[in-house]
C-alpha positions, -999 to 999 in steps of 0.1 A, spaced: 112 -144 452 126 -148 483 160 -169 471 156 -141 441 160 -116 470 185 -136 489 210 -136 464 206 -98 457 217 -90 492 244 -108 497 258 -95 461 253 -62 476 268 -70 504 298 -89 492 304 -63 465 296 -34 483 323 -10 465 306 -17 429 269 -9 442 282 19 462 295 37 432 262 25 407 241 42 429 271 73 431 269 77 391 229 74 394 228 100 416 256 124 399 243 116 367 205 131 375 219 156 393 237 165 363 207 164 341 190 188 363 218 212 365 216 212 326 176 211 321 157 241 312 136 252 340 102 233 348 72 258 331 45 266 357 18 255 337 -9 265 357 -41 245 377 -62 232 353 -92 212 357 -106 193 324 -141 188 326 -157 213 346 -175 244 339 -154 268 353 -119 258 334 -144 255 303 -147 298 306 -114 303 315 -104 283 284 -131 303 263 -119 334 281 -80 327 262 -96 322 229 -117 351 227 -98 377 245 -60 366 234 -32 385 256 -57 393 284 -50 355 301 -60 360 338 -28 341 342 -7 371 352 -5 382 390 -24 405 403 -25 429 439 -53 442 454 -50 474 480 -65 481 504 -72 518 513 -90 524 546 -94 560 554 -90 575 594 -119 567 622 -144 600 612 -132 603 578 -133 592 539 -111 583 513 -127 614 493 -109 636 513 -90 657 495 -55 647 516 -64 608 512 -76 616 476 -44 628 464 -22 603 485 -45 573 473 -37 588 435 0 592 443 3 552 456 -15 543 422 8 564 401 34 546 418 22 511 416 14 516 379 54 525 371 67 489 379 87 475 354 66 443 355 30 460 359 4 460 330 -19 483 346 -30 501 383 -62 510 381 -72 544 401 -106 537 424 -120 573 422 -120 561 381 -133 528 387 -155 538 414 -140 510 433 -153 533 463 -175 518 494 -208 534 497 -195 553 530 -167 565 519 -144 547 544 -129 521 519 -119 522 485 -94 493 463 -69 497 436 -58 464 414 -29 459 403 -21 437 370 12 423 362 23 408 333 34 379 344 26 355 368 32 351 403 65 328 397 81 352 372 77 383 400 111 397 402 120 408 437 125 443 429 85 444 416 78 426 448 99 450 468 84 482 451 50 472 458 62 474 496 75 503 494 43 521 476 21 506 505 44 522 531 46 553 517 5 551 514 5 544 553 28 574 561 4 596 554 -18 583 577 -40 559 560 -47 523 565 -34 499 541 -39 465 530 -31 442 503 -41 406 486 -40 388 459 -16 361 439 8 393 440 16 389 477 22 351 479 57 352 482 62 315 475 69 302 508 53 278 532 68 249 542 101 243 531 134 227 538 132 234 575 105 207 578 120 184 561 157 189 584 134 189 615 115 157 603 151 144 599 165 152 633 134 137 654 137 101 630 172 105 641 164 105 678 137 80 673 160 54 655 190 60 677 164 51 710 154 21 684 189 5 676 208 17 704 237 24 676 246 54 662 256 31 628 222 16 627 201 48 634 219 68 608 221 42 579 186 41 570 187 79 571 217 83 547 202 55 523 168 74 531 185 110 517 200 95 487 169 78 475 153 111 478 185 129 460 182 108 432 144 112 428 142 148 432 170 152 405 152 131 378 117 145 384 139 183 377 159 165 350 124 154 333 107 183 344 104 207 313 104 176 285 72 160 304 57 192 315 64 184 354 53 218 376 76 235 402 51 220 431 52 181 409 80 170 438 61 178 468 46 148 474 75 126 458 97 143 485 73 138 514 67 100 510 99 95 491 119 103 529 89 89 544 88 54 530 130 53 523 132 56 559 109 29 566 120 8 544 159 9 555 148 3 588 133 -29 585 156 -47 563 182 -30 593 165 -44 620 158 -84 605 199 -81 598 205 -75 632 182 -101 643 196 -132 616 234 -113 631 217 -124 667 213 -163 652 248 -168 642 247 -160 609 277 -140 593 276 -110 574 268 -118 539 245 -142 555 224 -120 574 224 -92 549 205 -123 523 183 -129 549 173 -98 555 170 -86 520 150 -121 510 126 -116 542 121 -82 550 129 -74 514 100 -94 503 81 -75 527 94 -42 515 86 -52 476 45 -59 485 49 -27 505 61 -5 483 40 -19 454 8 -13 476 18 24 477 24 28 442 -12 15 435 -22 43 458 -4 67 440 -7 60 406 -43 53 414 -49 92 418 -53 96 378 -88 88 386 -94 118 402 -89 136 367 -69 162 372 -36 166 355 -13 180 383 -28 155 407 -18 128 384 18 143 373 25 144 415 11 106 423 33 95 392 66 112 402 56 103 441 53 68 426 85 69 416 104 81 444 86 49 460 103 27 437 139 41 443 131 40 477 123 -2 472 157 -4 448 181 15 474 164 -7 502 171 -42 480 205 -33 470 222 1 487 211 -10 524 228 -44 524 261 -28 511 263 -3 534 256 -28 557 288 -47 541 309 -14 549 297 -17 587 288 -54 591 290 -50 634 291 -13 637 252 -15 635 249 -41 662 241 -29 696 263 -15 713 263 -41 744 271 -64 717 301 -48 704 319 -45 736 310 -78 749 313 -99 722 279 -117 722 243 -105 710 217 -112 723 190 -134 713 159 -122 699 138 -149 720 132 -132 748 98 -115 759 99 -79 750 69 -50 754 55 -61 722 55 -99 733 36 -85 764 13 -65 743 -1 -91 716 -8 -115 749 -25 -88 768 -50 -84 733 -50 -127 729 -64 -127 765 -91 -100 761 -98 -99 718 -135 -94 719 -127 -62 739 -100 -43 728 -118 -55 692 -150 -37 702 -132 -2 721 -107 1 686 -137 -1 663 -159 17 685 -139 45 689 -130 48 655 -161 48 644 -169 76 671 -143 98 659 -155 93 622 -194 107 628 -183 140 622 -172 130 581 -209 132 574 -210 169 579 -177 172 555 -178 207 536 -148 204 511 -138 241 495 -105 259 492 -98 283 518 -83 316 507 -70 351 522 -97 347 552 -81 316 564 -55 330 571 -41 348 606 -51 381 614 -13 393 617 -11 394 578 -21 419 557 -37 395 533 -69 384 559 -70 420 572 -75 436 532 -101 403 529 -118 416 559 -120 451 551 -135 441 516 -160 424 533 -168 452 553 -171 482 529 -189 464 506 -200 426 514 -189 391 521 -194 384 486 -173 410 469 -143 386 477 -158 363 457 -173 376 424 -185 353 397 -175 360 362 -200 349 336 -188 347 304 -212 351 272 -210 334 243 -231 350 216 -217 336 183 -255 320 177 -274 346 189 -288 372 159 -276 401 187 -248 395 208 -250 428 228 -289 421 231 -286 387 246 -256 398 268 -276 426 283 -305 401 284 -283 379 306 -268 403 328 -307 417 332 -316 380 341 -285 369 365 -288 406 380 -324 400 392 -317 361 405 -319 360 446 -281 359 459 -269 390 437 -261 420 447 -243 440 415 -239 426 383 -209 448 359 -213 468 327 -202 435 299 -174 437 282 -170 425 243 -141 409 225 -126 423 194 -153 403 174 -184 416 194 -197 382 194 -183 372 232 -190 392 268 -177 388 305 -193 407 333 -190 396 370 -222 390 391 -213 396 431 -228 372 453 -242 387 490 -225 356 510 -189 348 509 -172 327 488 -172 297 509 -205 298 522 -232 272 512 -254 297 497 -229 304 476 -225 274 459 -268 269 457 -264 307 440 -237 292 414 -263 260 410 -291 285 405 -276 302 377 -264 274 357 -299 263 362 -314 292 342 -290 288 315 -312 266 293 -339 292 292 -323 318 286 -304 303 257 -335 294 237 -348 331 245 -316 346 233 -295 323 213 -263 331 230 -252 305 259 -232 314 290 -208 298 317 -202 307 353 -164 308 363 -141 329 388 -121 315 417 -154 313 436 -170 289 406 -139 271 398 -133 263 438 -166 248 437 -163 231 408 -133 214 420 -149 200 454 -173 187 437 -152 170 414 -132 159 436 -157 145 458 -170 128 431 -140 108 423 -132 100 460 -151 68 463 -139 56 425 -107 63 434 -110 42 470 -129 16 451 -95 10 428 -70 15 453 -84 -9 479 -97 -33 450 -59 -39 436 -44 -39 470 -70 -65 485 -57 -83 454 -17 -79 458 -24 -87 498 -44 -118 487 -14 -131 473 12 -119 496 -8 -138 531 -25 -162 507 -58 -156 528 -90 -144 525 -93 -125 559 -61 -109 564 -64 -81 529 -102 -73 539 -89 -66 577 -62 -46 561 -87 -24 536 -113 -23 564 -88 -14 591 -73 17 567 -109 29 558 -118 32 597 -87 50 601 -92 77 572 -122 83 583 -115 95 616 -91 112 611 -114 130 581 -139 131 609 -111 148 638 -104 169 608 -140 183 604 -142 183 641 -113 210 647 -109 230 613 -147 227 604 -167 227 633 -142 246 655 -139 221 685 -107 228 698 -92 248 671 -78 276 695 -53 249 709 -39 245 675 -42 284 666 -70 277 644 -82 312 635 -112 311 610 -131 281 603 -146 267 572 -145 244 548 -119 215 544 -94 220 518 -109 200 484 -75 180 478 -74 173 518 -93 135 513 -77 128 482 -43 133 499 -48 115 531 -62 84 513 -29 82 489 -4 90 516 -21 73 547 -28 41 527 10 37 515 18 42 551 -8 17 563 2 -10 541 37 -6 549 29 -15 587 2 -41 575 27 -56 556 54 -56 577 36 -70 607 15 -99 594 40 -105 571 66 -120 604 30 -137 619 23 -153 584 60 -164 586 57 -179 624 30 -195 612 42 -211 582 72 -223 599 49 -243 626 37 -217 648 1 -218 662 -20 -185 651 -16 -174 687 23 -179 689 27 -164 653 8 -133 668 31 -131 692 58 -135 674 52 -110 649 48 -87 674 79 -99 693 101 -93 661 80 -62 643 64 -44 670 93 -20 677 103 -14 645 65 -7 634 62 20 660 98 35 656 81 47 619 50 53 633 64 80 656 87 90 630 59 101 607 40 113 632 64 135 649 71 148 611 36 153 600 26 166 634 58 196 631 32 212 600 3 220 628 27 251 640 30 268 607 9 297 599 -9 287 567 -41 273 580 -40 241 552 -4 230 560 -20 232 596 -49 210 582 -23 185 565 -2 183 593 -26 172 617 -48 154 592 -16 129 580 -5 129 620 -39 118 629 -43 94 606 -13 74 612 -18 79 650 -51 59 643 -36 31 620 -10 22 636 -16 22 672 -54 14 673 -56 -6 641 -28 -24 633 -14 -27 675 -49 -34 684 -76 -47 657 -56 -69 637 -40 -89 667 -79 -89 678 -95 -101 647 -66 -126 640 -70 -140 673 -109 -146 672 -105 -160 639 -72 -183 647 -66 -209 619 -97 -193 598 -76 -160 598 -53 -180 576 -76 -200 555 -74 -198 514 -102 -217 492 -79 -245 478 -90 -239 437 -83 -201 450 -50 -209 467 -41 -228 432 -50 -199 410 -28 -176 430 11 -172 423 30 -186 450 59 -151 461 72 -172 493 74 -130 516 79 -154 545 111 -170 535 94 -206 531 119 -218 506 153 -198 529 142 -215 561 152 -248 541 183 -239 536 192 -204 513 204 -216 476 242 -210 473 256 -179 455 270 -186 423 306 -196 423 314 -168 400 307 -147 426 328 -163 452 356 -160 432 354 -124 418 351 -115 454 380 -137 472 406 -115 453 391 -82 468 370 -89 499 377 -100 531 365 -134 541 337 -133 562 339 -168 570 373 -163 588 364 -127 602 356 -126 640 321 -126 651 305 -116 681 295 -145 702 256 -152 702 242 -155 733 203 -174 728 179 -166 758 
């Protein structure tokens, strides 16, 4: 592979004008095909296999054209300290906002409280919902803006007034502003890195047109494979992440074969065959991770790991071919600039803070070993209290009117009028539909945990019912989801007493069902991702040790930052720094995320790192001088992208939206522990207690495995030559690097 590689970069970088215009008419010709696609159809959430989706999918074939799919508002009307909504003055102006509401273009229906008797029991709240049509992606601003100006004009005449619901999401959150800011500080970081403007902005431009070209197919293939408006998010996320990454390192080994002697073309095949290596068992790693979530079982889960998977994989193809010809464009411009002026580079020899580092952990292994883990470990204990849910409207800040109508609700009528669970009946076996339904409703009315069970409602047939059972707690209480266990649980009686069978759903139900889903797949899903990596690694390092440190070292790290996640958004330790405002439960998708993201990170400085020890130590290095040699060569590059991702995943803590704050710092966290503790400090430590074991590989084992030479074994014996065809299509066109004036190197 590496002479494979070899040759791909220097073609790249000899014929730099010809790959610069591929990857041009790749990228214009997606972007094209997304300009021209029909827009991506917001399918929905769906969740096969649980309960909850079950009713809703029963609910659409029974009730056809009453889909709870379309958006809906729910106001808010508090009356004046001392008074009550009955008043004859609120009365009227209550109607009036409802007469209002219910003349939107867009609405289906407003439906009055004084009819509904949607009325608190003191008078001093009351609620109108609001049904639209369509749903929350097909709001037109003018029905947004109307439903604005309906609450003002309620709140002019002196009333308090709130809203929430899907109706008031107005589709923001974090946007392109993170991603320019995430740009700006991996600018910074790389610039402080290369010390060349050239060299800190290359991997950044190769970096934005890997993620152009991704983004533009996943649009272009949006609507024929059923891709969702939200199917990029992740794509985009590690598609920047891991381009950036990626550029760097193949970057920084050209720089350092440029500080041997070599020539252009030279260095740009070296590069490509080591680091590229490198950047090939990196990148697949991370697709494993991603394509990996289809484990989970969730459709939209899957569609987002597949499209993130491929953004990976242009990120790997611009890295192999687009980086070495832009290097070809600036062959010394991303040298430093010390070198440029003076004509000589300096040697990469030299003892530098990561040199100093790895010796500091060689001298003291057993305790820097015992502090990483230790700590880790620490930092973890809190996991074992992990509460997964899916925060709503009381998560978020009290400044919007969305928490401040979800408190109100709570307070006129319960904590569990927020959360109402809506049973749906099926009678088609029972003798007397409307008997068994009543039955039901009798039977879920009188179960502990209930406060108010509704009149049922029938479908055209007669033979179906939905009625919604209020819960006392709220929705993301613990005695909520025993209450939803509880009535599932008298389902099997009350079938053979009535013949008709029933199903709990509602956001409440379905937010339940998916945590529990979800947390059923998390260790399936781990047991894949780290199986299959643990094999790839095997036969990257060709040793036993080095992929179990790697999976063991990435496990510790998830799950401290799971447990410093708990610790702040769940247990509420120092959540007012971070402008944590309600506590609860940790976001369901929140684990499966940080395992796909964190463990594509991971692998890429795993990977990276050992890969320049395995290298030292292939060429004749002891394990002790390959340690520090990797470090020497990989160190700064490693935490250049460490910072980088953490600066960018860190800038998500300020938003307002309590789960971008709980991604944010759970993705920082988590490559703050990974890289710094386990691969700066634990691997160095384990490699050096282990020294030539580390490296040891059963022989019938070793002959089994297929030999991919990521350390440049067969180029440190002298690259194979580039075809001759080559040679001469380029002497025509291309200058001669041979004959082009080098800067001097300078070997310390």
């Amino acid at each position: 592979m590496a002479n494979l590689l070899y040759r791909v970069g220097r073609m790249a970088f000899r014929r730099r004008w010809y790959v610069a215009l591929v990857w041009a008419a790749v990228l214009a010709a997606v972007g094209l095909g997304a300009l021209k696609a029909p827009a991506a159809a917001d399918e929905g959430f769906s969740m096969p296999g649980i309960e909850a989706q079950k009713a809703f999918d029963l609910m659409d074939q029974r009730f056809p054209g009453a889909t709870a799919d379309g958006a809906t508002a729910r106001v808010v009307f508090i009356a004046p300290s001392g008074e009550k909504v009955t008043v004859v003055a609120n009365k009227r102006a209550i109607e009036n906002t409802v007469a209002e509401l219910g003349d939107g273009k867009q609405v289906a229906s407003a439906v009055d409280p004084f009819q509904a008797k949607a009325v608190s029991k003191d008078g001093s709240t009351a609620y109108a919902t609001v049904t639209y049509k369509v749903g929350v992606d097909d709001l037109t601003d003018a029905s947004r803006s109307q439903l604005q100006r309906a609450l003002d004009g309620a709140r002019d005449s002196g009333l308090t007034v709130e809203a929430g619901g899907s109706a008031m999401d107005d589709g923001g959150g974090v946007g392109g502003a993170a991603e320019v800011i995430g740009i700006a500080i991996a600018a910074v970081v790389l610039l402080v890195t290369f010390g060349s403007l050239a060299a800190a902005g290359l991997p950044l431009l190769t970096a934005v047109v890997g993620v152009g070209v991704s983004m533009a197919t996943i649009l272009a293939l949006a609507h024929a494979l059923g891709l969702s408006t939200t199917t990029g998010t992740l794509a985009m996320m590690l598609g920047l992440a891991v381009g950036i990454d990626y550029a760097l390192f193949v970057v920084s080994r050209y720089r350092e074969e440029r500080a041997k002697g070599r020539t252009g073309p030279e260095a740009a095949g070296m590069a490509v065959g080591t680091a590229g290596s490198a950047v090939v068992f990196a990148g697949l790693t991370v697709v494993i991770a991603l394509a990996g979530l289809a484990v989970v079982g969730i459709p939209t889960l899957t569609k987002m790991g597949l499209a993130a998977a491929g953004a990976v994989v242009v990120a790997v193809l611009i890295a192999l071919t687009l980086v070495p010809a832009f290097l070809g464009f600036w062959p010394n411009a991303v040298l430093p600039r010390r070198a440029r002026k003076s004509g000589r580079i300096e040697g990469s020899t030299e003892a530098n803070g990561g040199t100093r580092w790895a010796r500091f952990v060689l001298r003291r292994p057993v305790p820097v070993l015992l502090l990483g883990v230790v700590g880790l470990g620490a930092l973890a204990v809190p996991m074992t209290d992990l509460q997964l849910g899916m925060p709503g409207d009381e998560a978020k800040p009290t400044s919007t009117t969305e928490r401040r109508a979800y408190d109100a609700l709570a307070e006129g009528f319960g904590p569990g009028f927020n959360g109402p669970l809506t049973v749906v009946v099926d009678a088609k076996g029972s003798d007397d539909p409307k008997a068994a339904a009543k039955t039901i409703a009798q039977q879920i009315g009188a179960t502990k945990g209930v406060v108010s069970v509704s009149p049922a409602r029938f479908d055209a047939a007669g033979d179906t019912a939905v009625f919604s059972a209020v819960p006392t707690t709220a929705p993301t209480d613990e005695k909520t989801k025993d209450l939803v266990k509880t009535i599932r649980a008298e389902r099997p009686g009350l079938e053979s007493e009535t013949g008709a069978t029933f199903e709990v759903t509602g956001t409440t139900a379905l937010n339940i069902d998916i945590s529990s889903k979800v947390q059923a797949a998390l260790v399936p899903y781990l047991i894949v991702v780290v199986g299959l990596a643990i094999v790839l690694l095997l036969v990257v390092f060709r040793s036993l040790l080095v992929p179990l440190k790697a999976a063991l070292g990435f496990l510790l790290s998830v799950l401290a930052s799971l447990g410093t996640v708990v610790l702040v958004f769940q247990q509420g330790h120092g959540a007012d720094a971070l402008g944590v405002q309600q506590t609860g439960p940790i976001m369901s998708m929140m684990p499966i995320f940080l395992v796909g993201i964190v463990f594509g990170l991971a692998m890429d400085y795993e990977v990276f790192l050992v890969s320049r020890m395995r290298e030292a130590y292939v060429h004749g290095d002891s394990p002790a001088e390959a340690v520090t040699t990797g470090f020497r060569h990989s160190a700064r590059v490693v935490v250049a992208a460490a910072l980088i991702m953490i600066a960018v995943f860190a800038g998500f803590i300020g938003e307002d939206d309590s789960m971008i704050k709980m991604i944010g710092f759970g993705l920082a966290s988590a490559v703050l522990f990974d890289a710094f503790v386990v691969r700066m400090a634990i691997v160095p430590a384990v490699l050096a207690l282990f020294d030539d074991k580390a490296w040891w590989l059963p022989r019938r084992l070793d002959r089994m495995l297929p030999r991919v030479d990521v350390e440049g074994e067969a180029l440190s014996r002298g690259p194979e030559q580039v075809p001759d065809l080559e040679k001469d299509s380029d002497s025509a066109s291309e200058p001669n690097y041979a004959d082009t004036a080098e800067p001097e190197v300078a070997r310390t």
